[in-house]
N, C-alpha and C positions, 0 to 999 in steps of 0.2 A: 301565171303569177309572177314570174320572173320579169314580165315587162314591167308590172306594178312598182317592183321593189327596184327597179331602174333607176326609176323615177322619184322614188322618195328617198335615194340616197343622194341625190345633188338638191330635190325643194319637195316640201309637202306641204300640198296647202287643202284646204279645204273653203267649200263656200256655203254660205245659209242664206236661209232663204232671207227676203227684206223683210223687217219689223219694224217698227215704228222707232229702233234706236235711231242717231244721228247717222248721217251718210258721212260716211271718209272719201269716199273715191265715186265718181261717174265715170262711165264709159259710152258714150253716146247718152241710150234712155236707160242703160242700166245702171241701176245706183248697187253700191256694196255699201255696208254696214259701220260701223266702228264693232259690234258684237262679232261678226264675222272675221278684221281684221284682226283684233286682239286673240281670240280663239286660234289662230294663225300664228302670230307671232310669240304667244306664250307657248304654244306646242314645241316652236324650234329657237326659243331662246328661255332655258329656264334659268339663266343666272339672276341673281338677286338684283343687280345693277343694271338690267334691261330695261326697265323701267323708265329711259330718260328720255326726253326728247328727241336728243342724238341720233338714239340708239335707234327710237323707233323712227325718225327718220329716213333715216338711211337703207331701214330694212323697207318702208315703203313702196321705195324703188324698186328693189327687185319685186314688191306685191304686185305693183304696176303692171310689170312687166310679162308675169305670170298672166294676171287678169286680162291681159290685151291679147293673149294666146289662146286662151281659153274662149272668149267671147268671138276671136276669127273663128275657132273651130267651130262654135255653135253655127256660126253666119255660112258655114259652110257647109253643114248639115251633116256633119259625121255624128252628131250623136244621135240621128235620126236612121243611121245605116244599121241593117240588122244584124250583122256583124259585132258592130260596138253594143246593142243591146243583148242580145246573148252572153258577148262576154261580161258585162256589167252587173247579167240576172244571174250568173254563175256565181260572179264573187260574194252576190247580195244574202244567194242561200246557205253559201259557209259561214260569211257573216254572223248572219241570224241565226246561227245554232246554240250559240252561248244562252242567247237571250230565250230559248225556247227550252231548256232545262234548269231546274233547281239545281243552284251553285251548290248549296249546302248539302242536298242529298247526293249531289255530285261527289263533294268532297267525303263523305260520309262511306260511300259505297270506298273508296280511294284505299281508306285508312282501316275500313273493315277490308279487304280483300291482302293489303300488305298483312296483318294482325294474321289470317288466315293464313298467308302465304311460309309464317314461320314457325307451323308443325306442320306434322303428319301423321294423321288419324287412322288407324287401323279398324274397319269397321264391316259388320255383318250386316243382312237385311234380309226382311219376309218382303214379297210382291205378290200382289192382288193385281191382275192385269184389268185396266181400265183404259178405251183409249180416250183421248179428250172430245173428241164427235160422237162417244158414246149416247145413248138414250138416258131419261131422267132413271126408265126402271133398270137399264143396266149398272147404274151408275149407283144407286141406292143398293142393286143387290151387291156389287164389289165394297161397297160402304161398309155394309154390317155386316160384310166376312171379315176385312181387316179390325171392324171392332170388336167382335170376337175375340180374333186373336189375341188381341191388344186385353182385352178381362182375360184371357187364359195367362197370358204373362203376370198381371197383374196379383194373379192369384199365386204365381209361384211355379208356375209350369216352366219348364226348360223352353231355351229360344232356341238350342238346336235343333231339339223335338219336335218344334213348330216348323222349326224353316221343312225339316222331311216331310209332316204331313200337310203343308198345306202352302208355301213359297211355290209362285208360278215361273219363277226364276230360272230355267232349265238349267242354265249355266253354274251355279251356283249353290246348287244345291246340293250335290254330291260333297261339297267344303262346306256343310253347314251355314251355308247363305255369303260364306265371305268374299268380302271382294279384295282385301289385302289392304296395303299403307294408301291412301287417297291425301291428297291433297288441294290446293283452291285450283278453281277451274277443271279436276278431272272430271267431276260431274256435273250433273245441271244443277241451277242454282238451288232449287228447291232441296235437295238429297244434300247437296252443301252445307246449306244452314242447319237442317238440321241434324246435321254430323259434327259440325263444331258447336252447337249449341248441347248438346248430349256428354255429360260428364263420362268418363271411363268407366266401366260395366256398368251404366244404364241404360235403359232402352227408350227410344225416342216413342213419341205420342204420333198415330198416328197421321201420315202426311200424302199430300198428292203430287206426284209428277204427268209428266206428258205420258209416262210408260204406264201409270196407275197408282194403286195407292201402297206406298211401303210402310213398314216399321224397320227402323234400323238399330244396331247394339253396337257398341264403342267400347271395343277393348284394350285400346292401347294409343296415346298418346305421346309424341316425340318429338322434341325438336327438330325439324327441318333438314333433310340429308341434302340439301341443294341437286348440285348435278353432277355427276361423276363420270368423266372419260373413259372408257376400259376399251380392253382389245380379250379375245376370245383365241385359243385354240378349241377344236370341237369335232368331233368324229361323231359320225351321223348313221345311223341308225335308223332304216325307216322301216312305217308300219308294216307289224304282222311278221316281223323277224324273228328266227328262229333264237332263242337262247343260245344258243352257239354264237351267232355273230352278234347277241349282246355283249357274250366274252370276250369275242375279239377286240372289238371297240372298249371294252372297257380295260384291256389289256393294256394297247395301244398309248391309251389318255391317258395311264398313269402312268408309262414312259415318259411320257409329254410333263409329266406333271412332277415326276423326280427332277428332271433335265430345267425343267423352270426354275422351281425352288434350290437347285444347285447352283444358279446364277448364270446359265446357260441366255443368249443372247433370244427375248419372248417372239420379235419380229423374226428372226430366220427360223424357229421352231413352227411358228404360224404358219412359214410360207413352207415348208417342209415337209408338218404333218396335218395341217388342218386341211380337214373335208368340206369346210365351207368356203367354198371358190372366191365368194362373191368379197371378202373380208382379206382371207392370206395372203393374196398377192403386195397387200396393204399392211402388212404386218399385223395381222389380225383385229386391226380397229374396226371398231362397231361405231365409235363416235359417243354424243354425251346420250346418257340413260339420267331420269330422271323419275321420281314416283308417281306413280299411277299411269307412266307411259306406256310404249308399245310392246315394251317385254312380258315374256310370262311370270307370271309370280313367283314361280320359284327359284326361275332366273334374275329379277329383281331383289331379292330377297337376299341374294347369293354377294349379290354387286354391294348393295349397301350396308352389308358386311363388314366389308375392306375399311379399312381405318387409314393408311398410309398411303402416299403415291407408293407405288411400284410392289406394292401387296399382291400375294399368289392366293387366290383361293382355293381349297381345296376343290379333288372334282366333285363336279355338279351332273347330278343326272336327269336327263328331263323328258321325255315325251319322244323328241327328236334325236339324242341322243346322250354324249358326253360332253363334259365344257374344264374347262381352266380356263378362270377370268384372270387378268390384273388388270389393277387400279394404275391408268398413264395419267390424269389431271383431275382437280378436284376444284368446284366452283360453289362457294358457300352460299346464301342469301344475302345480298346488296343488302348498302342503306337504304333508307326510304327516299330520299332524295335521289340517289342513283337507280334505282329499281320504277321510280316514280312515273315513265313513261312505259318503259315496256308493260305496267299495270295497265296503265289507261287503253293501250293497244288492246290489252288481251282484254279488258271490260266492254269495248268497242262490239265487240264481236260474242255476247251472252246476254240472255238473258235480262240482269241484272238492269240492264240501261233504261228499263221499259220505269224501271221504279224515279228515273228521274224526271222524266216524259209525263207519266202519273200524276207526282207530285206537283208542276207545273201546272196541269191541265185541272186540276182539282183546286188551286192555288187560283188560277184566272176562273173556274167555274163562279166559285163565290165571289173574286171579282166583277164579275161583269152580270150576276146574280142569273146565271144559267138554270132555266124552266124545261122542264120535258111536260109535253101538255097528253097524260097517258090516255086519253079517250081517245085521242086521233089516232098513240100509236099500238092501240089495240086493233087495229083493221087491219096489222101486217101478219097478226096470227093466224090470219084465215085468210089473207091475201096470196101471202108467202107458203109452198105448197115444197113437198119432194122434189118437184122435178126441177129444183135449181140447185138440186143435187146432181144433175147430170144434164145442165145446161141449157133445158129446156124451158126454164118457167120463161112466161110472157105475162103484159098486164094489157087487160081492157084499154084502148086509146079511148074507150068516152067514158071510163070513169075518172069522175072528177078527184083529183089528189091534190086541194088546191086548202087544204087545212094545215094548222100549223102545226109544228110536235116540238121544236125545241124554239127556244129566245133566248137571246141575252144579249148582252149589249144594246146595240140599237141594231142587230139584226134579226131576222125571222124565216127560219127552215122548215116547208113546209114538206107536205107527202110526198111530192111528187119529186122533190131535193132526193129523200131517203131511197126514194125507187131507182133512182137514178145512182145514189153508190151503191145499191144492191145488186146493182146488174154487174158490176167488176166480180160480186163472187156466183155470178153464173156461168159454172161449167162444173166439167166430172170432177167430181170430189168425194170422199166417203159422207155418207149421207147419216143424218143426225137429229137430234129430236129439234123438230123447227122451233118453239117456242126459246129454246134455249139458244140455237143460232141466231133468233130474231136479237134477241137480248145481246148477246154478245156482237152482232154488227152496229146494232145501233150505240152499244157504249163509246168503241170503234167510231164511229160516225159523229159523234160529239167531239170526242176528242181531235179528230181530224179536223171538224169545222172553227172548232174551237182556237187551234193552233193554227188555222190556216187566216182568221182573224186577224190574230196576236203577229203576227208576220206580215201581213197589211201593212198595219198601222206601228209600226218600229219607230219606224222617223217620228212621229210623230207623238210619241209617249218617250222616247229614248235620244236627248240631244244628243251623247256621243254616239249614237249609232247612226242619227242622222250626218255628221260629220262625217263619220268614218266612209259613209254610202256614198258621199259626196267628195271626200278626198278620190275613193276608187274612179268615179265618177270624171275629175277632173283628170286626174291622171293618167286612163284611156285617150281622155280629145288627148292631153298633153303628148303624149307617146307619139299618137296615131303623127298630132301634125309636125311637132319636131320631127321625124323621122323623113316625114313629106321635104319638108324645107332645108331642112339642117343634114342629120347623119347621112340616110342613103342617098341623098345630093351629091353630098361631101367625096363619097366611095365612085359613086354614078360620074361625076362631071369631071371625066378627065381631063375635058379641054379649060374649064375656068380651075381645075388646081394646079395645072403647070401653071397658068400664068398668075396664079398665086404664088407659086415658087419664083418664077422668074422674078417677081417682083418683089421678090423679100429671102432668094438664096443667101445674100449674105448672113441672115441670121445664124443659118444652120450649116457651121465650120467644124470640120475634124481639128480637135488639139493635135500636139506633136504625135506624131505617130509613130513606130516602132518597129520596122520588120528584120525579123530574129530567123535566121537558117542554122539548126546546127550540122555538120557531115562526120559520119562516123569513116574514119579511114580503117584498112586490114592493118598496117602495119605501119612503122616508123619511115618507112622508104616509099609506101603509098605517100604517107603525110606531105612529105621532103617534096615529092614529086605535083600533088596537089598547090601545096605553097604556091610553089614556082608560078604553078599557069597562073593563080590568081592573084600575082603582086604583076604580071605579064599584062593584067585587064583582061584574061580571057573570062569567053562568057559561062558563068556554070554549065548549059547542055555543052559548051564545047568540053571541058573539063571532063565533065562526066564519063560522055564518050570515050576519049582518048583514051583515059585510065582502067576504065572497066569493059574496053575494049576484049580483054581475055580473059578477064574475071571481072562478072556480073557484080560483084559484091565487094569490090576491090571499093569502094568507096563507095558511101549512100546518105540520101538527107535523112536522117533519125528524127529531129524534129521543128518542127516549125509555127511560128506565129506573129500576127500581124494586125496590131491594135494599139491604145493608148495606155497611158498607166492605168494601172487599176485593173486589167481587164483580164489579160491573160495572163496566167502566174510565170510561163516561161519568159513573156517580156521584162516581169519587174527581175524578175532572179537572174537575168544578163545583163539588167539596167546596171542593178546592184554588186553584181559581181564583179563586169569591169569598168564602172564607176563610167556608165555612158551620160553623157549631156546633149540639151538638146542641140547644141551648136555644134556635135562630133560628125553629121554627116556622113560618115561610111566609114565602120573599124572593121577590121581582120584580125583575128585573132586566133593561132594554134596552140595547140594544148596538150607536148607530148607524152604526157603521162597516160592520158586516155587517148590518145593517137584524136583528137576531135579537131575540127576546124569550125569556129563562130563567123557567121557572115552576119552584121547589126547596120541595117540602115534608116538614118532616121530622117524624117516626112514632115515638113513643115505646114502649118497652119493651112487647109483647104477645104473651099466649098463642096460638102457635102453635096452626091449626084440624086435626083429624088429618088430613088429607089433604096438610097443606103440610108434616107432620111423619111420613107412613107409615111411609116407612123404619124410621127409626131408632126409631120408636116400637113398631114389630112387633119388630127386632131386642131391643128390650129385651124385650117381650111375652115372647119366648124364652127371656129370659135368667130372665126372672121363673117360666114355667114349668117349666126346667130345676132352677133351686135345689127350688120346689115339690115335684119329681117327685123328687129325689133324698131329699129330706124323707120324702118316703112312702115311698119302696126301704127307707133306714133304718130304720125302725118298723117296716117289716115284716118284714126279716129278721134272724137273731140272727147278729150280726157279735161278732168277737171275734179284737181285735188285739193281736198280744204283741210289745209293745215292748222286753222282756227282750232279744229276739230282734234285734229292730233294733240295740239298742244295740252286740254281740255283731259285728255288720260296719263298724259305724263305724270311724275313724282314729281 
C-alpha cells in the first residue's frame, strides 16, 4: 500500500474507459476522454477558480505527461505480469468491501455498540445446553424445557430456584446462575442484546446462542467503570491447606495491609512480601482490569470498588488466597469520536458484522429479483447423506445435476454449482440433522454467489469505484516504470550521476563555514603555556603533546563543531559571542576566568564533495532524468491535443 500512496502524493490520476464524450487527448490510437480528464482534474484542484482556461491548461501538461507513462507501461506489458495482477486483485478486494456491506446498518451496529459500551449490566442466566449442529428432535426437546422454565417464571416462581433445578451451567450455578458486571463484547452477541435489552429485575424471553438456549435476569445496571490500573500484594494459599496456613497468610496480608494504608511505599511492600512472583518484582502491577475480563469475580468486584487513584482496598480473600489491591490509574469511556475506531476493530472481530453482510445480500436479492427454484433443490435432501459428516459423501458422475436452483440477475446456478460448494464442507465435523445443514449451506451459497456477482460488476454499477480501480491501476504501471527509469537508475548509475555532478557541481556550494574548537586548560599556567605555542603557529597535536606530556588532562578539546549558521548551536554561540564575521578568518581567543582557549576558523564559499551533497544531488539526478525521459515518450509517440475541446469546458 505504501507504494500506492507514493504515488498519489506527488499525482493522482485516474482513467475511464472511452464513451462517446468528446476526445481531449490522443496518444497514438488511444483516445482519452474530456469525462476522464475533468474527473482528473477536479479530484486535484478543488478551488472554485480552476475552472479556467488557464488553469486547465496548464494542468494538461502534466495530464500529458502522466498519460505518455502509463501507455509505455501498457506497451511494455507490465500490466500483463502476474505480479502487477496480484497486486492490483489485492487492492481491488479491500476496495470492494465498503461496497459489499450496508453503510447504514454499519453505522447502526457503531452507535448501538458505543450506547452499550457505557454501562455495565449485572446479570444472571438458566442454560438449556443445545449445540447449533444439534438434531431438529434435539433441538425441540431443549426448546420446550427452557419454555417451561420461562411459564415457571412467568408464574412467579423464583429465578434462583430455577437456575438450581434445572441451569445446565455448571459453572454458575452454585451463584445462582450469575455471571457478575458484563459489558459490550464480554459475550456473544446474542446473550448481549439480550442483556441490555432486559430492564433491571426482569427476566429476558427466551433466546438462542451457539452454547443453547438461555433466559437471562438483570439485576443491576451502572455506569460504565472503564478500566482501571491496579497493582496487588497477595499471599497465596494453595488448594487443600490446612487452616493453619490460612492463618498465616491471613496474618501476613494484614501486616501488608496496615503498612499500605499507613502510607508505606505499595511497590517495595509488593517486592518484599508478595507471593506472586510473576507481579512483585514489578511493583505489584497486574496492568488495566476491565469488566467482565480475566479476573475472578470477586477480584473484580474488589478493583471497581476503588473510587480514587492511589485507593487501598481492604483485604480481599479469594480462592488462591489474600490480596490488597490499589487503584495506580484510571481510564473512563472516550468520546464517541475518539473511541470510534477501536469499536470498529472490536466489531471486526464478532459476530455482529454478519448483520451487515445480511443486510446487503437481502438488499441485492430483491435487487436482482433472486429465485430459489425449490423442486431442483429438493434432491439435496436425499442426495446429501451423513457421511459428509466425516468426509466421505461422493456424488454419482452420471447423474445429471444440470437443473437450476437459484437465478437472478442475468445469472443461472444450477445443481451441479451447489454440489460443487458442498464439497468445501466435506470432512470431519460434528454431524447434524442433514435437512437443516442442507438449508443452512444453501442460504450460505446464495449469499456467497450473490456477493460474489455484486463484486464482478463494481465498475460497472459504481463510477467512483471504477475510478478508484483505475487510479490503483494506473499507479502500479506508474510506480513499477518510474522506479525502472527514474528512482532506482538514479541510486543504480553511479557512472551518469558523477557526471551529472561534474556537470552542475557549481550549484551545490557550502556557505561560509564555521569551525569552532573549544580547549579546556587545568590551570592558569597551563593556559599561559598554551597561548604561547599557538600565537608561535604550532600545530594543536604538537600543542597537545608537549603540555600533557605529564599530565594526560593538563589540557583537552571539550568541544567542537563545524558547520554553517543555523546548524550547530555551539557555532552561532561563538559566532555571537565574539562577534565573528565572515571576513575574520582565524581568531584566538583565551578566556582566563574559565581557563578556556576558543580556536574559530572560518571557511569561505566551496563546492560541495558528492558525498557531502548525495541526497539532494541524486534527488535532482531524478529530476534530470525524468524531464529526459519524458522528452523521449514525446518523440516517440504521436500525441495530439485539441484544445478546441478544452476551451469548450472552461467558465
Amino acid at each position: 500500500m505504501k507504494k500506492i500512496f507514493v504515488l498519489l502524493s506527488f499525482l493522482v490520476f485516474v482513467n475511464l474507459a472511452f464513451s462517446q464524450s468528446n476526445v481531449i487527448l490522443e496518444i497514438d490510437d488511444e483516445k482519452i476522454t474530456t469525462d476522464e480528464f475533468l474527473h482528473i482534474y477536479k479530484k486535484n484542484n478543488t478551488n472554485t477558480n480552476a475552472m479556467t482556461y488557464q488553469a486547465m491548461e496548464e494542468y494538461l501538461d502534466l495530464f500529458v505527461n502522466f498519460k505518455l507513462k502509463v501507455h509505455e507501461a501498457k506497451l511494455l506489458g507490465l500490466d500483463t505480469l502476474k505480479s502487477f495482477k496480484n497486486e492490483l486483485s489485492g487492492y481491488r478486494s479491500q476496495l470492494a468491501q465498503p461496497y459489499l456491506t450496508d453503510k447504514k446498518v454499519e453505522e447502526d451496529i457503531l452507535a448501538e455498540s458505543y450506547e452499550r459500551m457505557r454501562w455495565d449490566v449485572e446479570v444472571s442466566h438458566i442454560l438449556i445446553k443445545c449445540d447449533q449442529s444439534a438434531s431438529i428432535a434435539d433441538t425441540v426437546k431443549a426448546w420446550n424445557k427452557i419454555n417451561d422454565i420461562y411459564k415457571k417464571l412467568k408464574k412467579g416462581e423464583s429465578f434462583e430456584e430455577l437456575v438450581k433445578k434445572y441451569s445446565e451451567d455448571e459453572g454458575t450455578v452454585p451463584t445462582n446462575g450469575s455471571l457478575g458486571y458484563k459489558t459490550v463484547f464480554n459475550l456473544v452477541y446474542e446473550f448481549e442484546s439480550a442483556m441490555y435489552e432486559t430492564k433491571v429485575g426482569d427476566f429476558s424471553q427466551p433466546f438462542r446462542s451457539r452454547f443453547g438456549y438461555h433466559i437471562l435476569k438483570v439485576t443491576d445496571k451502572r455506569p460504565a467503570k472503564g478500566k482501571y490500573q491496579i497493582a496487588h500484594v497477595m499471599t497465596i494459599v494453595p488448594e487443600g491447606s490446612s487452616r493453619h496456613l490460612w492463618k498465616k497468610a491471613e496474618d501476613k496480608i494484614n501486616e501488608v495491609y496496615q503498612k499500605a494504608i499507613a502510607g508505606e511505599d505499595f511497590a517495595q511492600l509488593a517486592d518484599e512480601y508478595s507471593e506472586d512472583r510473576r507481579t512483585a518484582t514489578n511493583g505489584g502491577m497486574i496492568g488495566w482490569v476491565s469488566v467482565g475480563g480475566r479476573m475472578i469475580k470477586e477480584f473484580e468486584e474488589a478493583v471497581f470498588k476503588l473510587e480514587n487513584i492511589g485507593d487501598i482496598s481492604p483485604v480481599l480473600k479469594t480462592n488462591y488466597g489474600y490480596h490488597v489491591i490499589k487503584l495506580v490509574d484510571k481510564e473512563e469511556i472516550k468520546p464517541f469520536d475518539e473511541a470510534k475506531n477501536d469499536l470498529k476493530r472490536l466489531i471486526s472481530n464478532t459476530a455482529r458484522t454478519s448483520k451487515s453482510r445480511d443486510a446487503i445480500v437481502n438488499t441485492l436479492k430483491n435487487e436482482y429479483n433472486a429465485k430459489t427454484i425449490d423442486e431442483n433443490l429438493k434432491l439435496f435432501y436425499t442426495l446429501v447423506t451423513d457421511s459428509i459428516f466425516n468426509g466421505t459423501w461422493a456424488v454419482d458422475e452420471n447423474l445429471k445435476l444440470d437443473k437450476p436452483i437459484l437465478t437472478f440477475a442475468n445469472q443461472t446456478k444450477t445443481q451441479k454449482d451447489f454440489v460443487d460448494y458442498l464439497m468445501k464442507y466435506n470432512r470431519k465435523q460434528s454431524p447434524q440433522d442433514v435437512k437443516m445443514f442442507v438449508d443452512n449451506a444453501y442460504n450460505n451459497f446464495v449469499s456467497k454467489m450473490i456477493l460474489m456477482y455484486e463484486e464482478d460488476i463494481l465498475e460497472n454499477k459504481y463510477p467512483d469505484f471504477r475510478y478508484l480501480i483505475k487510479e490503483y491501476h494506473d499507479g502500479i504501471l506508474l510506480f513499477e516504470l518510474t522506479d525502472r527509469f527514474v528512482w532506482s537508475k538514479a541510486i543504480q548509475d553511479t557512472v551518469g550521476l558523477e557526471k551529472f555532478y561534474q556537470e552542475n557541481k557549481n550549484s551545490y556550494m557550502w556557505d561560509y563555514r564555521y569551525d569552532v574548537r573549544v580547549y579546556e586548560c587545568k590551570d592558569a599556567k597551563v593556559l599561559n603555556s598554551a597561548m604561547k605555542l599557538f600565537n608561535k603557529k604550532k600545530s594543536e597535536e604538537f600543542i597537545l603533546a608537549k603540555i600533557n606530556k605529564k599530565d594526560s588532562t593538563a589540557i583537552v578539546l571539550s568541544e567542537s563543531a563545524f558547520a554553517e549558521k543555523g546548524v550547530k548551536p555551539l557555532v552561532d554561540s561563538k559566532i555571537k559571542q565574539f562577534n565573528i564575521s565572515e571576513t575574520d578568518g582565524f581568531r584566538l581567543v583565551s578566556q582566563g576566568e574559565n581557563n578556556t582557549i576558543t580556536l574559530i576558523e572560518v571557511h569561505g564559499p566551496e563546492v560541495k564533495t558528492l558525498n557531502e551533497a548525495k541526497g539532494i544531488i541524486t534527488a535532482d539526478y531524478q529530476n534530470y532524468l525524468e524531464k529526459e525521459w519524458i522528452k523521449t515518450l514525446r518523440s516517440k509517440y504521436n500525441i495530439k491535443v485539441h484544445k478546441d475541446v478544452l476551451k469548450t469546458l472552461a467558465n
